[in-house]
Structures are given as structure tokens and as C-alpha cells.
VEXFI-516817 format. One record per residue (C-alpha): residue number from 0; x, y, z; chain; residue in three letters. Coordinates in steps of 0.25 Angstrom, whole numbers, plus 5000, padded with zeros to 4 digits. Layout:
<rec NUM, <X, Y, Z>, "A", "ala">
...
//
This chain:
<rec 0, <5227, 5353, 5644>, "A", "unk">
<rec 1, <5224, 5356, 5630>, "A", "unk">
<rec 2, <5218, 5370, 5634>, "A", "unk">
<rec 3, <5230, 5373, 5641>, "A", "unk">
<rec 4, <5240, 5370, 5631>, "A", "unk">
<rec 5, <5231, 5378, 5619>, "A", "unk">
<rec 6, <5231, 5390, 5629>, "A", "unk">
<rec 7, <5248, 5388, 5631>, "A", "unk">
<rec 8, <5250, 5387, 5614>, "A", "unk">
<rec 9, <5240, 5397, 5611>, "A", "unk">
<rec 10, <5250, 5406, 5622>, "A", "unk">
<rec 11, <5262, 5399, 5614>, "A", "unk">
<rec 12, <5267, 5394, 5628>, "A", "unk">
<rec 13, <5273, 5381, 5626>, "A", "unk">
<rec 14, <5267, 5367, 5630>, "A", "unk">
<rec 15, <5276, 5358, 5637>, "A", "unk">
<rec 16, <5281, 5343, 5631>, "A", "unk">
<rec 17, <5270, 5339, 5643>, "A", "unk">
<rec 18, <5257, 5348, 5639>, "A", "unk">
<rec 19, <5261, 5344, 5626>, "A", "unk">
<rec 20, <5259, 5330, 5628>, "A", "unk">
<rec 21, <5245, 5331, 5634>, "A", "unk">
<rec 22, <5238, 5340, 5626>, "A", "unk">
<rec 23, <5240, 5330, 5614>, "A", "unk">
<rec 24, <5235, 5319, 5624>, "A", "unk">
<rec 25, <5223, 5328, 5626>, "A", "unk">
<rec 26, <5221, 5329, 5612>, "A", "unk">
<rec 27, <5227, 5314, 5608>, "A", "unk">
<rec 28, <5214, 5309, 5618>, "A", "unk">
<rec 29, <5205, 5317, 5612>, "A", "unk">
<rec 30, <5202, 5325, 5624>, "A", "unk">
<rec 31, <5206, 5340, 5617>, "A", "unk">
<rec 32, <5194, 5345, 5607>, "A", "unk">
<rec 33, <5198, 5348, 5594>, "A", "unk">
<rec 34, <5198, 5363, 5595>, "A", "unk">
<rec 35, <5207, 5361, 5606>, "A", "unk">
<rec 36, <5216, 5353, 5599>, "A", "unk">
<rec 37, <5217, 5363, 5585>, "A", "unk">
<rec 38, <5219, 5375, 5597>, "A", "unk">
<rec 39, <5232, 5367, 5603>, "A", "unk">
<rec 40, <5236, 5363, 5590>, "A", "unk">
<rec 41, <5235, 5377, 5581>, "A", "unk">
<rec 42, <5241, 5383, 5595>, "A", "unk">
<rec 43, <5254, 5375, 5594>, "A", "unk">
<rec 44, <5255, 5378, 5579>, "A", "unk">
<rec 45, <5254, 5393, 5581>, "A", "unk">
<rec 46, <5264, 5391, 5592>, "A", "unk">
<rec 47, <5273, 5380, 5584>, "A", "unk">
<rec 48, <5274, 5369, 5596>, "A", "unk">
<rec 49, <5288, 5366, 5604>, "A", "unk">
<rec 50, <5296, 5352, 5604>, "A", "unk">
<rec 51, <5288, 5350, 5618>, "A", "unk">
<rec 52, <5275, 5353, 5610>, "A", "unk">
<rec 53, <5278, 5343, 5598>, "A", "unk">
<rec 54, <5284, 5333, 5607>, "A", "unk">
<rec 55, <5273, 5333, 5619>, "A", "unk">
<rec 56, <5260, 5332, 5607>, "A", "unk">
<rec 57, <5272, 5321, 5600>, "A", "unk">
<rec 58, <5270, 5313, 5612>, "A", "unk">
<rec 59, <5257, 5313, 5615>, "A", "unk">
<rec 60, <5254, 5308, 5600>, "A", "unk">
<rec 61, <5264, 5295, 5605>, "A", "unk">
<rec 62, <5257, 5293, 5616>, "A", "unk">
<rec 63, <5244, 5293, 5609>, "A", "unk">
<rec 64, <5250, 5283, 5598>, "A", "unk">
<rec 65, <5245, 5269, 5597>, "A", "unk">
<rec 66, <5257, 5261, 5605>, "A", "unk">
<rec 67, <5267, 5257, 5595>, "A", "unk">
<rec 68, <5277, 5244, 5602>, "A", "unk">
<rec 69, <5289, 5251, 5611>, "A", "unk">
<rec 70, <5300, 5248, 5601>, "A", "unk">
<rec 71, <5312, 5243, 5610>, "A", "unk">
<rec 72, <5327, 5242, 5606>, "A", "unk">
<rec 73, <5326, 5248, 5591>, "A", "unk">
<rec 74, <5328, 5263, 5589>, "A", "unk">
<rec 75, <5313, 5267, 5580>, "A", "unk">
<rec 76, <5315, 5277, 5568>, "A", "unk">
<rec 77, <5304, 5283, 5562>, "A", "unk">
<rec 78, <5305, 5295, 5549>, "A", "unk">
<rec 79, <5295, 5303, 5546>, "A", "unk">
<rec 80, <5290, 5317, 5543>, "A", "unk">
<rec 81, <5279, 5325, 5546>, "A", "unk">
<rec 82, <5275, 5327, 5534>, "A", "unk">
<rec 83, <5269, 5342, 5529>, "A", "unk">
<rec 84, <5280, 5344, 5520>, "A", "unk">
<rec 85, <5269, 5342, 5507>, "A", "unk">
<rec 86, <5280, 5337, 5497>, "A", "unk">
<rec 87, <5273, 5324, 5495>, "A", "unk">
<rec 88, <5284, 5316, 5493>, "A", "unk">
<rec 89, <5286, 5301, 5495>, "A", "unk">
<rec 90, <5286, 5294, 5506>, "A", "unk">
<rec 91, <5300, 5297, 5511>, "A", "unk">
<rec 92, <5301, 5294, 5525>, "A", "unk">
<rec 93, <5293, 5279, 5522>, "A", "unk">
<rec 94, <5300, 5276, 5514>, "A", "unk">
<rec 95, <5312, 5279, 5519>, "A", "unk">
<rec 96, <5308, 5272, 5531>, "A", "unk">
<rec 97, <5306, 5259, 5525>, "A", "unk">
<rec 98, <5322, 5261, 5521>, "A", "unk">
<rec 99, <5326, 5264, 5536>, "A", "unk">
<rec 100, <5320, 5252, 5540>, "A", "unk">
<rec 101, <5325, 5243, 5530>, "A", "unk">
<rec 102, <5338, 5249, 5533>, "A", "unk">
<rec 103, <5336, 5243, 5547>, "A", "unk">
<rec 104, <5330, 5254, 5557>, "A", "unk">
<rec 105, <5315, 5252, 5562>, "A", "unk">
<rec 106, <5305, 5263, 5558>, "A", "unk">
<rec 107, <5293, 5265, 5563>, "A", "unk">
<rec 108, <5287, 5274, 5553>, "A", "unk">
<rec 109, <5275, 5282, 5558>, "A", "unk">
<rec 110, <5264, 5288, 5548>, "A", "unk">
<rec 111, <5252, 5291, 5542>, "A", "unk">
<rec 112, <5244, 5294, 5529>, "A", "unk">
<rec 113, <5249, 5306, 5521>, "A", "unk">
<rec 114, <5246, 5320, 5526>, "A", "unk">
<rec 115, <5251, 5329, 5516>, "A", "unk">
<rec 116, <5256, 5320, 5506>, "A", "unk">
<rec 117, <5251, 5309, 5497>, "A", "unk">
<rec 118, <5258, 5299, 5505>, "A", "unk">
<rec 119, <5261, 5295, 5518>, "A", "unk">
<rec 120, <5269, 5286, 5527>, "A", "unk">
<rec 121, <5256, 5276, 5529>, "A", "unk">
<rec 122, <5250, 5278, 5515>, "A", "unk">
<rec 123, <5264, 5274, 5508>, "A", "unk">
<rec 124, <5264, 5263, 5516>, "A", "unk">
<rec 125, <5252, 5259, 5515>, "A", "unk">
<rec 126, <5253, 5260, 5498>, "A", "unk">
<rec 127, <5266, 5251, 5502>, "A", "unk">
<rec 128, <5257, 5238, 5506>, "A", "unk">
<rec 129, <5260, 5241, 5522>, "A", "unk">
<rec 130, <5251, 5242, 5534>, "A", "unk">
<rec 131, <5250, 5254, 5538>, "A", "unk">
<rec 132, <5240, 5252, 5550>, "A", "unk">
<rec 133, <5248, 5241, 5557>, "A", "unk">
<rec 134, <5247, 5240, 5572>, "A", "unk">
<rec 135, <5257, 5244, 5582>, "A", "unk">
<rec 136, <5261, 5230, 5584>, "A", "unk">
<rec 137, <5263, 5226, 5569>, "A", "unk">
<rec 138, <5270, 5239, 5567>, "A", "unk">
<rec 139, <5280, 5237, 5578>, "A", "unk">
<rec 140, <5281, 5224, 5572>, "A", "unk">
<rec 141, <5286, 5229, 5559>, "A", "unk">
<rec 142, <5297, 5239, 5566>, "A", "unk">
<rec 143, <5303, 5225, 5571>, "A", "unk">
<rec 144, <5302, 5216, 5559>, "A", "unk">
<rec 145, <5305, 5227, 5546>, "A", "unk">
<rec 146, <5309, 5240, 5555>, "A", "unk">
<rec 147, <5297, 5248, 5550>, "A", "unk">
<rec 148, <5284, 5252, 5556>, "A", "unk">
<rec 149, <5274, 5261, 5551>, "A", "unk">
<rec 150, <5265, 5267, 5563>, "A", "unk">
<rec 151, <5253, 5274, 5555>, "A", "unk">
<rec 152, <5250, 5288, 5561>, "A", "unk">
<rec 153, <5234, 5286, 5561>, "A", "unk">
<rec 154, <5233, 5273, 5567>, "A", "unk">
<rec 155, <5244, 5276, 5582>, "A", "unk">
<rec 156, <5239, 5290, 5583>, "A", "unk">
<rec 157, <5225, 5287, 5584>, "A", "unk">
<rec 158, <5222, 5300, 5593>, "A", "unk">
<rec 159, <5225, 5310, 5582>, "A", "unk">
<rec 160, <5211, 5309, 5579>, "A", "unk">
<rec 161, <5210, 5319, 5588>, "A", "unk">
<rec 162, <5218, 5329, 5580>, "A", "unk">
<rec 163, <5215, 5327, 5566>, "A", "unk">
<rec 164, <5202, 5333, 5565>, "A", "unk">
<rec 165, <5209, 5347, 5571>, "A", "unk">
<rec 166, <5223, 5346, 5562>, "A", "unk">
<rec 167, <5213, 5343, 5550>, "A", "unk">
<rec 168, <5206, 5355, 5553>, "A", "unk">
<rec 169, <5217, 5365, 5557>, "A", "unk">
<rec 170, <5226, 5363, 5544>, "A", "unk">
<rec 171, <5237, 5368, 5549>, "A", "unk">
<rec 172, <5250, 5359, 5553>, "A", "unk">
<rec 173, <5249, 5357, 5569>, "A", "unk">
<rec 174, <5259, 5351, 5579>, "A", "unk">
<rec 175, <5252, 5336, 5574>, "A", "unk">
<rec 176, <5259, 5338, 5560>, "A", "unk">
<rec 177, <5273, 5334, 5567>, "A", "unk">
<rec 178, <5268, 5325, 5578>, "A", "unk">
<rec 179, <5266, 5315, 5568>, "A", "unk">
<rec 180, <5281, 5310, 5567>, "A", "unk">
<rec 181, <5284, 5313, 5582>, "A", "unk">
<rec 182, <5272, 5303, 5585>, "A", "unk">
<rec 183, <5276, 5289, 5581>, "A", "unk">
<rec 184, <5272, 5280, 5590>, "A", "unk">
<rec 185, <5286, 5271, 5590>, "A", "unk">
<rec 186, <5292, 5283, 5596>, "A", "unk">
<rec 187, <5305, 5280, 5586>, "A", "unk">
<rec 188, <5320, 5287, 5591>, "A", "unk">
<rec 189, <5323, 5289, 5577>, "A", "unk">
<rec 190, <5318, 5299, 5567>, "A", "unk">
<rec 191, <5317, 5305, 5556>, "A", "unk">
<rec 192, <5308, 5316, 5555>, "A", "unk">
<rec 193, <5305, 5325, 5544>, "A", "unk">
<rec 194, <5296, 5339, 5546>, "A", "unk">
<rec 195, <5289, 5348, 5536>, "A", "unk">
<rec 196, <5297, 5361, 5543>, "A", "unk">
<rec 197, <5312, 5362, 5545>, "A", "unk">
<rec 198, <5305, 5372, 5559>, "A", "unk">
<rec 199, <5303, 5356, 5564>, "A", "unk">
<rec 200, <5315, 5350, 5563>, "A", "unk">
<rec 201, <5321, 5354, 5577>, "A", "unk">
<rec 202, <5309, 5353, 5586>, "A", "unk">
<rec 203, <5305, 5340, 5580>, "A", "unk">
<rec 204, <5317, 5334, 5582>, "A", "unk">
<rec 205, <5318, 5340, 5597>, "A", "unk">
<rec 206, <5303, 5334, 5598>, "A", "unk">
<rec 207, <5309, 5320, 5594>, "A", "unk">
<rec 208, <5319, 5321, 5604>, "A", "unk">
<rec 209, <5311, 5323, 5615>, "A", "unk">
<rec 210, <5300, 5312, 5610>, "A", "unk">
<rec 211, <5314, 5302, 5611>, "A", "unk">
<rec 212, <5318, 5301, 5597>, "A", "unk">
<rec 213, <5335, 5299, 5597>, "A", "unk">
<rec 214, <5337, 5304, 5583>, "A", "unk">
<rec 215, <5330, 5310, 5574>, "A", "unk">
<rec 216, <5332, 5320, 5560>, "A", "unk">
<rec 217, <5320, 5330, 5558>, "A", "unk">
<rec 218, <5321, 5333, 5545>, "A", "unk">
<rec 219, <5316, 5345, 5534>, "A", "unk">
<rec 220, <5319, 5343, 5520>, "A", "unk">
<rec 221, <5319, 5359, 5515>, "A", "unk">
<rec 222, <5311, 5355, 5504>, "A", "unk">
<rec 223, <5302, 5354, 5514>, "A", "unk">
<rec 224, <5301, 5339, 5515>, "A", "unk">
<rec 225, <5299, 5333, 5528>, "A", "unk">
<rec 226, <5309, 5321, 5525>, "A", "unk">
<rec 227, <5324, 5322, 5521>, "A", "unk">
<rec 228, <5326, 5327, 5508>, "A", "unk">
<rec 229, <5332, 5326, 5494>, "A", "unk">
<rec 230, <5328, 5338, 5489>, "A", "unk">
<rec 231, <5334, 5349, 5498>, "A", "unk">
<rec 232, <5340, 5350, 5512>, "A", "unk">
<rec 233, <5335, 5342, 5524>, "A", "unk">
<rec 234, <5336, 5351, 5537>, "A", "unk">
<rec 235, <5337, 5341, 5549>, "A", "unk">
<rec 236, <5338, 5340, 5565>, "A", "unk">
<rec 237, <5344, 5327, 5570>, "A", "unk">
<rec 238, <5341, 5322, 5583>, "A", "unk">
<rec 239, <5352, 5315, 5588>, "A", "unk">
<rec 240, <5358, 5311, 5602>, "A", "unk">
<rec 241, <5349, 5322, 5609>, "A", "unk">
<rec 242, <5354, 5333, 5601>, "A", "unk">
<rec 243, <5348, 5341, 5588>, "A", "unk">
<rec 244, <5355, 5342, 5575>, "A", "unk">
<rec 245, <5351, 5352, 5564>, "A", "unk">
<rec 246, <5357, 5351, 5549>, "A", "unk">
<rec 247, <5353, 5350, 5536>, "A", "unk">
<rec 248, <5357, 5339, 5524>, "A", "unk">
<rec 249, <5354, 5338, 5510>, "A", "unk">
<rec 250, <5355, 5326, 5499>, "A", "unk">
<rec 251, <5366, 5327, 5494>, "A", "unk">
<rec 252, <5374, 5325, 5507>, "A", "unk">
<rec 253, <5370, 5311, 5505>, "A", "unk">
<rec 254, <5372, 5309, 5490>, "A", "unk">
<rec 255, <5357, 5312, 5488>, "A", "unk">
<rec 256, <5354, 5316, 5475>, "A", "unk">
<rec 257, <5347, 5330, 5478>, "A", "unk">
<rec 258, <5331, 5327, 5474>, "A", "unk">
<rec 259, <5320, 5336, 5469>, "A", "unk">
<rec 260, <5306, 5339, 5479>, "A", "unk">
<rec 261, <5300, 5333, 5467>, "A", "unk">
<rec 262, <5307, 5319, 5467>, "A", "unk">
<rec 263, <5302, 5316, 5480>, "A", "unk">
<rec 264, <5287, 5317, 5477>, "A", "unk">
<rec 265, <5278, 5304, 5481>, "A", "unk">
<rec 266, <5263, 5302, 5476>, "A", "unk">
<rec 267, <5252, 5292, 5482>, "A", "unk">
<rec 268, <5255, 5282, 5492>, "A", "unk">
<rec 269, <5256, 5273, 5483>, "A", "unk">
<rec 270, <5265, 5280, 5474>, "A", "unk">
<rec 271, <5276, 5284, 5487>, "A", "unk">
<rec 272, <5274, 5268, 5490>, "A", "unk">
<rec 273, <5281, 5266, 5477>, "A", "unk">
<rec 274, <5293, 5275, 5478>, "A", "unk">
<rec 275, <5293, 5269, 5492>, "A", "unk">
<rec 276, <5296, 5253, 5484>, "A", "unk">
<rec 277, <5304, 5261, 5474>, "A", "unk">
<rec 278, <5314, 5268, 5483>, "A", "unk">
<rec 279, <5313, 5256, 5494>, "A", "unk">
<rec 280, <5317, 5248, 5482>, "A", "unk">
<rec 281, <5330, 5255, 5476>, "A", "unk">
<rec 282, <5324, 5265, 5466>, "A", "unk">
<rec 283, <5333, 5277, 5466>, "A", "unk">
<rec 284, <5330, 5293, 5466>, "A", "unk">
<rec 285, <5327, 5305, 5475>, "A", "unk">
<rec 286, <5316, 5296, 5481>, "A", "unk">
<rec 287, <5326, 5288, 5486>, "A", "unk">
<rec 288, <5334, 5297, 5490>, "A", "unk">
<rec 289, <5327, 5305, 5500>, "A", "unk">
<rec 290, <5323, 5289, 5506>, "A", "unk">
<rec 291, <5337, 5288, 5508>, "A", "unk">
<rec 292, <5338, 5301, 5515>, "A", "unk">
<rec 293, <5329, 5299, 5526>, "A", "unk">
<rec 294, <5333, 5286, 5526>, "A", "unk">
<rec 295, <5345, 5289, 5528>, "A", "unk">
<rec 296, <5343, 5299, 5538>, "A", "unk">
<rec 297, <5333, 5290, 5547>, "A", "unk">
<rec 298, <5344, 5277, 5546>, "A", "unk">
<rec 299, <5355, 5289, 5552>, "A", "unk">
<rec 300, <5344, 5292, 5564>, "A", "unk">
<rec 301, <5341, 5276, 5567>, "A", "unk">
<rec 302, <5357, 5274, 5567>, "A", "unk">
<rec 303, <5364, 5287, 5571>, "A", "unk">
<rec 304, <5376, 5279, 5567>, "A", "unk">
<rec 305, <5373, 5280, 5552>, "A", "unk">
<rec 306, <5374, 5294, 5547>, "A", "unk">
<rec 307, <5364, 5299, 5537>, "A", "unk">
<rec 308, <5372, 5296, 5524>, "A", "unk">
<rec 309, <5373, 5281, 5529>, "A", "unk">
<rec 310, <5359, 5280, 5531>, "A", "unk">
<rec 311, <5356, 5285, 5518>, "A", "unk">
<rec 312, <5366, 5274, 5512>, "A", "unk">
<rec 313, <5360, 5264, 5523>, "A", "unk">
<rec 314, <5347, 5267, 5516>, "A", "unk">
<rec 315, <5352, 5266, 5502>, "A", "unk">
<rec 316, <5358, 5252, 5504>, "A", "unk">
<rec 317, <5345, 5248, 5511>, "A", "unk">
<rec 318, <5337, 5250, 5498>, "A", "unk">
<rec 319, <5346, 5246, 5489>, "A", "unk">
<rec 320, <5348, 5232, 5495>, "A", "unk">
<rec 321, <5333, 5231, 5495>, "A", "unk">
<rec 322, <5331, 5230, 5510>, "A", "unk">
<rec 323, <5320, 5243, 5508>, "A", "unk">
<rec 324, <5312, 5237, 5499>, "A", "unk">
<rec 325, <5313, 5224, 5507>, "A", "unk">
<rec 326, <5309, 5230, 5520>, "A", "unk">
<rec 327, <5295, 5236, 5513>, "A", "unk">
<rec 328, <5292, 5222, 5508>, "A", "unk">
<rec 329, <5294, 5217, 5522>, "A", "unk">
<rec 330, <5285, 5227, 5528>, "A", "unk">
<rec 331, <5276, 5224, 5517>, "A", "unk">
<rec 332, <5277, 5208, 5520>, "A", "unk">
<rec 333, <5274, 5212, 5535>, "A", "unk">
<rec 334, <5263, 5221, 5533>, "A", "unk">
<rec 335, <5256, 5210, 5523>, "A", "unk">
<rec 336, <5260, 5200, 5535>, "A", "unk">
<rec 337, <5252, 5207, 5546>, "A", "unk">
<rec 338, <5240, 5210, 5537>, "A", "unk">
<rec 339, <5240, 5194, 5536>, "A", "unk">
<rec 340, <5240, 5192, 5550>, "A", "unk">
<rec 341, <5230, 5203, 5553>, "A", "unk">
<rec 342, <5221, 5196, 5543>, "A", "unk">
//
């Protein structure tokens, strides 16, 4: 299959969702060499790949997941960006998550170590005192009991081992750099997704419709963050009830004090885990700001009732009576509470 598909991109004809989907099952078991694999890949990024393209290889990677519990009844909402945007901030969308589910809604947050930045989802989390290499079970666990999971990247996509040795060498951004955050294997219905390049934000958000997410904001801050931002514009396309939505929103819509790139900036991981504690407990500023802002904007998506401004106050209210900081220390109880029970 995969020879075929090289010969299609390399005659930039398109591969269907389908053919999509198997030539990443061909390479997801190992059975592609790895010069055909770097072929496939460096012929779709001349080409730029479809919605069918990104959703067929986005499936395949599910499939290849390690099985994380069916989640029944509750609607799943997960933020996260692709990363790429090199602005090494803090950790936003963690942080912010850790509001959202204190707030109420589940969030299964999936992640890894940084990639181009000091600090990623696992390694914040990890400074943080959690488990970041819980199983499935323990992790669905959490979603019930605190509303928050972290599925860490490198241990439910274990056939990417097959990639890494070719996206190492080819040093260039492939179709894998935004197959990350299409990939999570609670397949959530909500989300939040930040990209490195406004040229994303509709066909992701046509790709998250056709993977059966119900609503969704693709986001690009135009000071190039891959998050909601303070610091400039944010150009969105909202997913909702089938349909596409294109506009843009800045801070002050919100009475969001307009912040500087600068403001924004993290350190180590544990560094970030600190302005995580600070903002989680009430500390004020542009950090917290932009926290509130995709929090905000994620608390809109898991309750299309509330509009984004609502969100945001829902988030403030959440922090300020303490309940944010409470659900880490929960987390943190939990975490200390399965590594008793593993020992």
C-alpha cells in the first residue's frame, strides 16, 4: 500500500480518508522501511496534506493507542496545542486545564515532554508531585473522581517508534507535528485546539469534525502563540452544531488587560510548576489572564450555554474561592494514594 500512496503524493493526487488510514497502519506496525516512510512523509509536506489526509493518519494513530476506558454519559474536553510556536511560554493550556476541571467539566489532557520548549504538559506535571505514567485504568479513574486525566503521549502511542528515527533525521515539520492533539486516545467531543499557523485553523477544525468532536475553537494567537492570547488578536474557527465559524477576539473584549509576549514567558519545569501554584492560588497578572482566557473559552465549548465571557467569570470565581488550587492537592492526594497502593 505504502508504494502506492508515495507514487499518488509524489503525482500530488490525493489519498482518500481510507488509504489514509492504512498506509499509517502499515507504518504504525512496523511493516514500512524507514525510507519509505520519510518518502510518504516529505511527499505530503511538499504537497500540504487534505482533511481526509490528516483525519485517515489521525485515526490510524487512535487505533494504534493503548485502549483508554470507553467514557459513557459525560461529554470529554481536552485543550491543547500543537506546539511549534517557540515562544516558550508557561504552561497555558495545563494550567488552565486544571481550572476547567475544578470548574466541574472532565478533561482528559493528553501530552508529552517538551518539544520545543522548556517545559511540557508531562514535565510540568511531573515538577507538580503527579504521576505522569499512570495506566489507563488509574487514569480513567481520575477523570471520574477529580475530572482530570493526563494520558502521556509516549506511553499510549507506543508504535511511534517507528517514526521517530525518520522525523528526527528529516528536520523538517511533517504531517506527525499536528497529529498529536487529533490523537488522544479518550477521543473527547470538546476541544480546544491551538496551532502554530493561522493556514490550520479550518482544516483542523474540518478534521475534528470528521474524527466526531461536537465543538471545538482551533485557535492562532497572531503573536504567533498556539493558545488564546493576551498579547494580540486570536484568529478562531468554532465548530459548532456541524457548521464552521470564522472571527477573531482580542483581550479587551473581555476586560483583559492587553499583556506584553514578554509577560508570558515560563522557565524550567519547575519554574512553570510554580506559576502554575501561583495563578491556581489567586496570584494576579497577565499570567493569569491568558489562563482565564482559555479557560474561558474551553468552559464555553463543554457548555455551549455559557458564552465565552461567562466562562471566563466562571473561571475567575473558580480560583478565587480556592476550588483550583484544591482540585491540584486532590490530584496530588490521588496520585500519592495509587503510589501507596502500587507499592
Amino acid at each position: 500500500m505504502i508504494k502506492q500512496a508515495i507514487e499518488k503524493v509524489v503525482n500530488h493526487e490525493n489519498l482518500t480518508f481510507d488509504e489514509s488510514q492504512a498506509v499509517l497502519d502499515e507504518i504504525m506496525n512496523g511493516e514500512a522501511s524507514e525510507i519509505e516512510t520519510a518518502s510518504l512523509l516529505t511527499a505530503l509536506t511538499a504537497k500540504t496534506p487534505t482533511i481526509d489526509e490528516i483525519a485517515g493518519a489521525a485515526a490510524s494513530m487512535r487505533s494504534h493507542a493503548l485502549k483508554f476506558p470507553t467514557i459513557k454519559d459525560d461529554d470529554v474536553l481536552e485543550i491543547v496545542g500543537t506546539g511549534g510556536d517557540h515562544a516558550n511560554t508557561f504552561n497555558i493550556s495545563t494550567t488552565s486545564a486544571l481550572v476547567i476541571a475544578a470548574a466541574g467539566t472532565k478533561v482528559a489532557k493528553h501530552g508529552n515532554r517538551a518539544a520545543s520548549s522548556k517545559s511540557g504538559a508531562a514535565d510540568v506535571l511531573e515538577a507538580l508531585g503527579l504521576d505522569i505514567n499512570e495506566t489507563p485504568e488509574t487514569s480513567y479513574e481520575s477523570l471520574k473522581e477529580n475530572n482530570l486525566a493526563f494520558l502521556f503521549a509516549q506511553e499510549y502511542h507506543k508504535s511511534m517508534k517507528y517514526v521517530a528515527p525518520v522525523r528526527k533525521q528529516l528536520g523538517f515539520r511533517t504531517i506527525f507535528n499536528i497529529l498529536g492533539p487529533l490523537a488522544n486516545p479518550a477521543n473527547p467531543t470538546r476541544q480546544l485546539l491551538g496551532v502554530y499557523d493561522e493556514s490550520l485553523l479550518e482544516p483542523l477544525a474540518n478534521v475534528l469534525k470528521k474524527l466526531g468532536v461536537k465543538n471545538a475553537m482551533v485557535i492562532h494567537g497572531r503573536d504567533g502563540l498556539d493558545e488564546m492570547t493576551t498579547a494580540d488578536e486570536t484568529a478562531v474557527v468554532e465548530l459548532k452544531d456541524g457548521k464552521l465559524t470564522k472571527y477573531t477576539l482580542t483581550p479587551e473584549q473581555f476586560g483583559l488587560k492587553r499583556s506584553k509576549r514578554a509577560d508570558l514567558v515560563g522557565g524550567t519545569p519547575e519554574e512553570n510548576g510554580q506559576i502554575t501554584r501561583d495563578i491556581l492560588a489567586g496570584q494576579k497578572g497577565p499570567k493569569r489572564d491568558i489562563v482565564l482566557l482559555n479557560a474561558g473559552a474551553s468552559l464555553h465549548l463543554a457548555h455551549p450555554e455559557l458564552t465565552i465571557q461567562q466562562g471566563i467569570d466562571l473561571a475567575a470565581k473558580t480560583i478565587d474561592d480556592g476550588k483550583a488550587l484544591e482540585e491540584l492537592n486532590r490530584l496530588l492526594a490521588f496520585s500519592d494514594k495509587r503510589k501507596d497502593v502500587v507499592a
